[in-house]
C-alpha positions as CSV (number, residue, x, y, z in Angstrom):
1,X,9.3,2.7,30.7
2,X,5.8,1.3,31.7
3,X,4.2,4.5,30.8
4,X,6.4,5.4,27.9
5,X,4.1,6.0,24.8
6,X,5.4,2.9,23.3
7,X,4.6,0.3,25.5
8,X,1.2,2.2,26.2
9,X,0.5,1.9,22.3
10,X,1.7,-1.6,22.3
11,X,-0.2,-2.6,24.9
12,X,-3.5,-1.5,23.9
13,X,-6.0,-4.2,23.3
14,X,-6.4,-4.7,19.8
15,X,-3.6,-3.4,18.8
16,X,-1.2,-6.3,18.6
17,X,-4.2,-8.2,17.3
18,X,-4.6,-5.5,13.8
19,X,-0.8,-4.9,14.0
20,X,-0.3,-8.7,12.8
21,X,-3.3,-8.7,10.3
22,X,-1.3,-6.0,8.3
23,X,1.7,-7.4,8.5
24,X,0.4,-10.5,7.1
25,X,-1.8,-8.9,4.4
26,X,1.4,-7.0,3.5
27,X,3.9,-10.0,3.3
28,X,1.6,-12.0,1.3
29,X,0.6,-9.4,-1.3
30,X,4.1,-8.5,-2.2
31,X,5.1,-12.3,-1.8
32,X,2.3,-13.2,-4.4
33,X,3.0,-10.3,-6.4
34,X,7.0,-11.6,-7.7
35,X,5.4,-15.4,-7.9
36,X,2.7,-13.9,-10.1
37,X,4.6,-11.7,-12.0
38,X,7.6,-14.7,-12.6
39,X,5.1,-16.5,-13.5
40,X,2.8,-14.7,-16.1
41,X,6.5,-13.4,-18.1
42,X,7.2,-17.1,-18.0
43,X,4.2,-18.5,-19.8
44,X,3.6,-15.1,-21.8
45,X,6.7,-12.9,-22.3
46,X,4.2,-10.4,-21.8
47,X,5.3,-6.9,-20.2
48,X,1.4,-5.7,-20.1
49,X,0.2,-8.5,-18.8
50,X,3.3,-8.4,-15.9
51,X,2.0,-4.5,-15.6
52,X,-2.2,-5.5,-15.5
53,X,-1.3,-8.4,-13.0
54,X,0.0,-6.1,-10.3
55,X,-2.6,-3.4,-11.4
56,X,-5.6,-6.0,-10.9
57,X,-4.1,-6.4,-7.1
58,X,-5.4,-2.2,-6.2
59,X,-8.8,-2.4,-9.1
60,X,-11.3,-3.1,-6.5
61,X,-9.9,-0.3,-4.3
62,X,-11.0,2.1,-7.2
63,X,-14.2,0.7,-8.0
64,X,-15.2,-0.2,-4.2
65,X,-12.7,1.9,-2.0
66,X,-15.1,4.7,-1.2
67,X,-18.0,2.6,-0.8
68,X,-16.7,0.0,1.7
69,X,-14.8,3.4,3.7
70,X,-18.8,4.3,3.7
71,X,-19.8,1.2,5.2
72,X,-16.5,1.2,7.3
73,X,-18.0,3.8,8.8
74,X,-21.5,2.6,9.6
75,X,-20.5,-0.9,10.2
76,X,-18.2,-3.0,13.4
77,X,-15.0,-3.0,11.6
78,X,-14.2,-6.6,13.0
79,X,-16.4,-8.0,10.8
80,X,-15.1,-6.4,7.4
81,X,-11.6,-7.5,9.0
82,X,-12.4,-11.2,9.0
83,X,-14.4,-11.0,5.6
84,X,-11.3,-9.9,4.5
85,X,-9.3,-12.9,5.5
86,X,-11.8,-15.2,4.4
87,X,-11.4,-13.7,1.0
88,X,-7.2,-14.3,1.1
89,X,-7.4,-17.4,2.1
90,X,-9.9,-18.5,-0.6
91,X,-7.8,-16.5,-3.3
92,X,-4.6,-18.3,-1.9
93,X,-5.9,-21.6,-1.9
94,X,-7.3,-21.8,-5.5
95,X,-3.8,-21.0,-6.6
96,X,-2.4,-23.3,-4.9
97,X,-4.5,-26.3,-6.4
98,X,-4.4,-25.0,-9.8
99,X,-0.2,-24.6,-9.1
100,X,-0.4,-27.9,-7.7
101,X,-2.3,-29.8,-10.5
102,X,-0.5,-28.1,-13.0
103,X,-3.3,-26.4,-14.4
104,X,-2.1,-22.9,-14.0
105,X,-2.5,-20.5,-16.5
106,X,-2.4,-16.3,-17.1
107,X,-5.7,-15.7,-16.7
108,X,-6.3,-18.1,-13.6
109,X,-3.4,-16.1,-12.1
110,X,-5.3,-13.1,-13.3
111,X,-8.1,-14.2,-11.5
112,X,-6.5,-14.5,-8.3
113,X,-5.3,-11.1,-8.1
114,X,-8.5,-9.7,-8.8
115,X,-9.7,-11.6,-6.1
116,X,-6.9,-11.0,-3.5
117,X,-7.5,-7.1,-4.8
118,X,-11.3,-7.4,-2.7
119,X,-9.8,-8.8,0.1
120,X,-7.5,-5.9,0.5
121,X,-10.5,-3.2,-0.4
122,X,-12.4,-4.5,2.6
123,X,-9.2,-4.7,4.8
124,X,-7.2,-1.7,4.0
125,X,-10.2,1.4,4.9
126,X,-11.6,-0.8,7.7
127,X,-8.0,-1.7,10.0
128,X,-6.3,1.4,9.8
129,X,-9.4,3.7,10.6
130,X,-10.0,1.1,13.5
131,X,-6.7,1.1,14.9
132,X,-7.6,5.1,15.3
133,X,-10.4,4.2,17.3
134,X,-8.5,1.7,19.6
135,X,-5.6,4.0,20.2
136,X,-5.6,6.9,21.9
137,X,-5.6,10.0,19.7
138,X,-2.1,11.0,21.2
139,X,-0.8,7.8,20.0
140,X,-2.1,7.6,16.7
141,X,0.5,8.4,14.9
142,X,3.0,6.3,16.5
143,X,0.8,3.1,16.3
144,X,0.4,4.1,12.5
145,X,3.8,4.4,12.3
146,X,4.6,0.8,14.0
147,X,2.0,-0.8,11.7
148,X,3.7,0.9,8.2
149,X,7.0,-0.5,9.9
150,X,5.6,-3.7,10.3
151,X,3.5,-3.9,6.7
152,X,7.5,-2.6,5.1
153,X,8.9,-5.6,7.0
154,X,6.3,-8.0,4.9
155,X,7.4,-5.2,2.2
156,X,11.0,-6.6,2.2
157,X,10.7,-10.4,3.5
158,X,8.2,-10.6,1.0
159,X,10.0,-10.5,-1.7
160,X,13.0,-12.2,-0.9
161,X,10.9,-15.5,0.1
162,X,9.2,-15.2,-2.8
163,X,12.4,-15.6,-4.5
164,X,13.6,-18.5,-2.9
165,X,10.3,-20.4,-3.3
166,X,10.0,-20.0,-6.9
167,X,13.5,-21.7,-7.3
168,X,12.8,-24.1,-5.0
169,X,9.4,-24.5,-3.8
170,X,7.0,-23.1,-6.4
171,X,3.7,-25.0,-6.0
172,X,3.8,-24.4,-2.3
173,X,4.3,-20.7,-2.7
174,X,0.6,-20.0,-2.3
175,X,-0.4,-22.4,0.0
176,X,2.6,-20.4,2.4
177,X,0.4,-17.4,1.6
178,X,-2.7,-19.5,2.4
179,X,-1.3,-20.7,6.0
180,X,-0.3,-17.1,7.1
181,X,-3.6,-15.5,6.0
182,X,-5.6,-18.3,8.1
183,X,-3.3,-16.8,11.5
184,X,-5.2,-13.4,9.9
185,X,-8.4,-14.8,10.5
186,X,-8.0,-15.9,14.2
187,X,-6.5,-12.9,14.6
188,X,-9.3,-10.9,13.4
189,X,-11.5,-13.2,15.4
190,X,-9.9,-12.6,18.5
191,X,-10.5,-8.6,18.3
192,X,-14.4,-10.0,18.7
193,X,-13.4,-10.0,22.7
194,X,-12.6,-6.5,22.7
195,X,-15.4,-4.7,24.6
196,X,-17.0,-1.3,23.5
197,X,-19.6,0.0,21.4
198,X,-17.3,0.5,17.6
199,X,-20.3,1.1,15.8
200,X,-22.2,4.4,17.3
201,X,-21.0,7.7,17.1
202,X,-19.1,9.3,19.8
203,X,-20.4,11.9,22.0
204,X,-19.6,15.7,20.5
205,X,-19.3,14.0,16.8
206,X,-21.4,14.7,14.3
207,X,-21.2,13.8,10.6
208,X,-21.6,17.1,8.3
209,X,-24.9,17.2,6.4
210,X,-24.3,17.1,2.5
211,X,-21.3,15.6,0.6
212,X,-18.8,13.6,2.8
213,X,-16.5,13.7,0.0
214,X,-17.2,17.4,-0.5
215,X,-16.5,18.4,3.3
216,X,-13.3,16.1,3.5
217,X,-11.9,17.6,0.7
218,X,-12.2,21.1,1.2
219,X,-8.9,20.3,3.7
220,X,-5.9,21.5,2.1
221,X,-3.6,19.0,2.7
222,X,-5.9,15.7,2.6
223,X,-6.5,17.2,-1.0
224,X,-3.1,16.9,-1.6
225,X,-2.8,13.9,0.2
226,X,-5.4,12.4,-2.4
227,X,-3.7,13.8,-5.3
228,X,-0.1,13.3,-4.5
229,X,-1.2,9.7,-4.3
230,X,-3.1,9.6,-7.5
231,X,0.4,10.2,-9.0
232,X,2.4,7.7,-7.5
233,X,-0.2,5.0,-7.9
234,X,-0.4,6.3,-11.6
235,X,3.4,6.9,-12.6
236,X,5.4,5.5,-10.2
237,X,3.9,2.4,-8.5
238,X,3.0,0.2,-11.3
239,X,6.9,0.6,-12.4
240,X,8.0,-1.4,-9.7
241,X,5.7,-4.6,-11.4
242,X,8.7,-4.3,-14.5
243,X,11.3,-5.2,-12.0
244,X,10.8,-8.8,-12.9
245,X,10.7,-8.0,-16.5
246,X,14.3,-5.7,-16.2
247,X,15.6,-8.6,-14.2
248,X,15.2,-11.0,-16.9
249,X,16.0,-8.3,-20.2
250,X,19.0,-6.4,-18.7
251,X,20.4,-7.4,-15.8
252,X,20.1,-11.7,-16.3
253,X,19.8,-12.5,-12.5
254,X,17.8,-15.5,-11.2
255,X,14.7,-15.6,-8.9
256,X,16.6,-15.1,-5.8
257,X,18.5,-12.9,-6.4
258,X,15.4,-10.8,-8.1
259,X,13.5,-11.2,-4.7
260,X,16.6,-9.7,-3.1
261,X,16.3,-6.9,-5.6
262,X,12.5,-6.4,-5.3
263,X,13.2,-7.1,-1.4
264,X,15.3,-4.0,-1.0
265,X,12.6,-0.9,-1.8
266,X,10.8,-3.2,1.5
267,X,14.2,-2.7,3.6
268,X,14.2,1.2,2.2
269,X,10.8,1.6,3.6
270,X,11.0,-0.5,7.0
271,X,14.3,1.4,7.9
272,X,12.5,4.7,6.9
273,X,9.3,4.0,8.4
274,X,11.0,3.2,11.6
275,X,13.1,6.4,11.9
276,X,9.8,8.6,11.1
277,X,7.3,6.9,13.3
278,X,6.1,9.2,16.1
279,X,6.4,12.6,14.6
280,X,3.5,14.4,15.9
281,X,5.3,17.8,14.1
282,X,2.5,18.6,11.4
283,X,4.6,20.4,9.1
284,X,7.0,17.8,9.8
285,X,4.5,14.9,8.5
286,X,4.0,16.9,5.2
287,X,7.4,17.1,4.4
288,X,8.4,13.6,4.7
289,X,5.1,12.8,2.6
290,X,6.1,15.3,-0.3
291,X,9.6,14.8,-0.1
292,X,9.2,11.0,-0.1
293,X,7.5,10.7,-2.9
294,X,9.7,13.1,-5.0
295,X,12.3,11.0,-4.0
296,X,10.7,7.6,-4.4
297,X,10.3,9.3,-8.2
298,X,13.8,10.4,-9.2
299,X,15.1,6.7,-8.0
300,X,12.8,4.9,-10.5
301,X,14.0,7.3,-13.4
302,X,17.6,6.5,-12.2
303,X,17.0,2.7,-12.2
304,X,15.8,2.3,-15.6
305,X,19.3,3.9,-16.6
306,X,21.0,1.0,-14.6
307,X,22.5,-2.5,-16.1
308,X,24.1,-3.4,-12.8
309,X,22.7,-5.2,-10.1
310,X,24.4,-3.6,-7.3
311,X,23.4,0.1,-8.6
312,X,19.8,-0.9,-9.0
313,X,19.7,-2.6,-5.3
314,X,20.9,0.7,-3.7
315,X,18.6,2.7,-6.0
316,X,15.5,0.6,-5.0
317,X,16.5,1.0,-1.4
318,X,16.7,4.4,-1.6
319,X,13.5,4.6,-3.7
320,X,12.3,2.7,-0.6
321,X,13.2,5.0,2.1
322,X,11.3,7.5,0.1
323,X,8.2,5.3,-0.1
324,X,8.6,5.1,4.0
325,X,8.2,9.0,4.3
326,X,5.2,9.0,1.3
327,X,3.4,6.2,2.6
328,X,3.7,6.7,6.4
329,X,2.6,10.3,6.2
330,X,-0.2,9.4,4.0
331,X,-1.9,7.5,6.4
332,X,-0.7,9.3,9.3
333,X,-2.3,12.8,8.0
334,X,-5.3,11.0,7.1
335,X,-6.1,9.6,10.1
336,X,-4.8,11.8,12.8
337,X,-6.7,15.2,10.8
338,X,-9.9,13.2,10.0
339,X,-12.7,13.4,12.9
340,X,-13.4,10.1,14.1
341,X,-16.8,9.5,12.7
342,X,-15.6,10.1,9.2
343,X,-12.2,7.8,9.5
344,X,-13.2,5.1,7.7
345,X,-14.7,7.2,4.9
346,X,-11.7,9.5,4.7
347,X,-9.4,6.3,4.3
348,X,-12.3,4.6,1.7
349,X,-11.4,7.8,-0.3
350,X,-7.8,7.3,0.1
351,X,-8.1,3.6,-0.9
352,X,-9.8,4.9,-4.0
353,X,-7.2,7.1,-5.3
354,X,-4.6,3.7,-4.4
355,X,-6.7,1.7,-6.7
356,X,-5.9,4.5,-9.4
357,X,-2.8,1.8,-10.1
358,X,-4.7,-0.1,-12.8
359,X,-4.7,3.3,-15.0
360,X,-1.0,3.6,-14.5
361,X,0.1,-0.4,-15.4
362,X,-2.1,0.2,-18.7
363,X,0.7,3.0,-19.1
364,X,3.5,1.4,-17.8
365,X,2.6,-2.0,-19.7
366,X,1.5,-0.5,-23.2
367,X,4.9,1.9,-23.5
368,X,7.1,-0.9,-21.9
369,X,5.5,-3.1,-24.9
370,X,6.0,-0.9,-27.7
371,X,9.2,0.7,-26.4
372,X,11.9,-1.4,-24.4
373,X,10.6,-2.0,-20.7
374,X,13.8,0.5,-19.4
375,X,12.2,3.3,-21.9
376,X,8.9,3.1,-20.8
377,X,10.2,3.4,-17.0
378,X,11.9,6.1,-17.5
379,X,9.2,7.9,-19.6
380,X,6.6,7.4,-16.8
381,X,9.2,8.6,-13.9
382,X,9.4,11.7,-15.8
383,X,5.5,12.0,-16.4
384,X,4.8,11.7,-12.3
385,X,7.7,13.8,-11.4
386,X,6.5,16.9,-14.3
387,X,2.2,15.9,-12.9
388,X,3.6,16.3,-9.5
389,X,5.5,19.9,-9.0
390,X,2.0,21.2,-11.2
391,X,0.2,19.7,-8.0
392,X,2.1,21.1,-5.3
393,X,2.4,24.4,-6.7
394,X,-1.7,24.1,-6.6
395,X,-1.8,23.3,-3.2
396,X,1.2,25.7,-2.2
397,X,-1.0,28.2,-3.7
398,X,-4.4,27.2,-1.8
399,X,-2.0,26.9,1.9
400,X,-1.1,30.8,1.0
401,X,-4.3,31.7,0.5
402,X,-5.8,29.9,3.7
403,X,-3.0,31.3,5.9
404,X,-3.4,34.6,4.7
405,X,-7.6,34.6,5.3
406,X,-6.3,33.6,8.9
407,X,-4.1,36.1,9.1
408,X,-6.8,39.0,8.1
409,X,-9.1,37.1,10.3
């Protein structure tokens, strides 16, 4: 058992230490993602708003992603790590005073999640493509695959805290966020005893002259990777942000019981993400990443057809086991196929095509407004699912071709 590849990827130094940063990050972002949202459609009534609030979380991943996966690249990742939780704990704590005071309003909450949006630009390139440089490459995937487990644990527990402190602890929900992203820090600080060069190039690596972008893309599959995710983050992600809204219109639940709700897609994806962490099987990896987000898809077109609770819990955790498979895979396949050196840019890129999400709660938020929030749901399920089978039917096309030049070859 000593030398079974789980242990041995446990064990690794630094793992634990980035393991628990993303776990935190996670937990806290889809903590103060429900307070947020409960909050802005409690002072505004505002569906757009709900929709631009979760959408301002991923906007600096689209204007920075690519840049900061650059410097990611070029730079110790430790120190990008604990920038990061400097940045989450200063977002935190200013909503925690203004909650406190009383002072709160749309725009400072807004303002926060623009803010806790950087912190997760500089964190989410820089951890994962440095957890591939800790771990050895044969237990890449299964280390990814314990992190997304862990990050869907936040996923879920998120949530359903969330839900219980806005009915009974509300002006302490950020300073709970604040607390756990401080542990983030030391634990970022702690990686600062790991010894090794994380900085230089590895012997037999070398960067491709020309376009980065260019090069990485010419891969098949991390093209489809990038575009595959440009479609959830546009039609399908920024639905989940009208939960909150459906639990108040339709199905007249309170806040714990909407955390529960919200809560569940998290249990989908930790269940999921712990049943399909470890598969080295390449083919394998691109299944569960098309097929998960197909199904994470057809679940969101089905909830916003649902007026009872029970039927929309299961749907969501459904929906969430599809995520697992999506979201694993995504990262997975990006790392594990990306040469070392250009990890960090690779996942910068990735990051990029995440912080599409603002694009897709302008959607979401202006046909939810003129519409009925169910309508405009439903309308954008139906967009991603129609973008999507256009996409893959692209890339099926490309994978022919390749595999046929190989054959002739």
């Amino acid at each position: 058992m000593k030398n079974s590849t789980l242990t041995t990827t446990f064990y690794t130094k630094g793992f634990i230490e980035s393991w628990s940063i993303g776990g935190v990050s996670s937990f806290c972002r889809f903590f103060e993602v429900l307070v947020s949202a409960v909050l802005i459609y409690q002072i505004s009534e505002s569906a757009l708003l709900v929709a631009i609030n979760s959408g301002l979380r991923v906007a600096p991943l689209f204007i920075l992603g690519w840049l900061l996966g650059r410097i990611a690249d070029s730079l110790d990742k430790r120190y990008l790590l604990t920038l990061s939780a400097i940045v989450f704990i200063f977002s935190s704590l200013i909503g925690f005073f203004l909650m406190f005071l009383g002072l709160i309003q749309v725009w400072h909450l807004l303002t926060i999640s623009l803010i806790s949006g950087l912190g997760w630009a500089i964190e989410f390139p820089s951890r994962r493509s440095f957890m591939g440089e800790v771990l050895p490459k044969e237990n890449i995937s299964l280390g990814i695959g314990m992190d997304l487990s862990l990050s869907n644990l936040g996923r879920f527990l998120g949530p359903v805290i969330a839900g219980l402190m806005i009915d009974y602890l509300l002006n302490f929900a950020f300073l709970l966020s604040a607390f756990l992203y401080i542990f983030s820090l030391v634990m970022s600080l702690l990686l600062f005893n790991l010894k090794g060069d994380f900085v230089k190039t590895k012997k037999g690596d070398t960067k491709p002259s020309g376009n980065i972008f260019l090069f990485l893309f010419k891969n098949n599959m991390y093209r489809t990777v990038l575009l595959v995710t440009i479609i959830c983050n546009i039609w399908g992600f920024p639905t989940t942000s009208m939960v909150p809204v459906i639990a108040e219109t339709i199905l007249s639940i309170n806040a714990t019981l909407l955390g529960i709700l919200v809560g569940a897609e998290g249990a989908g994806c930790l269940i999921g993400s712990i049943a399909v962490a470890g598969i080295r099987n390449q083919k394998i990896q691109s299944f569960l990443f098309v097929s998960g987000a197909f199904l994470f898809m057809a679940c969101i077109f089905l909830f916003s057809m649902s007026e009872i609770y029970l039927i929309s819990l299961i749907l969501l955790f459904i929906g969430g086991l599809g995520i697992s498979g999506f979201s694993t895979m995504q990262s997975v396949i990006t790392v594990d196929r990306t040469q070392p050196e250009l990890r960090g840019s690779a996942m910068g890129y990735l990051s990029t095509t995440i912080g599409t999400q603002p694009l897709g709660a302008l959607n979401v938020g202006i046909t939810c407004s003129l519409l009925a929030p169910h309508i405009g749901i439903r309308v954008s399920a139906l967009e991603g699912i129609f973008c999507m089978i256009i996409i893959l039917c692209i890339s099926a096309y490309f994978n022919s071709k390749i595999n046929k030049n190989k054959e002739e070859a």
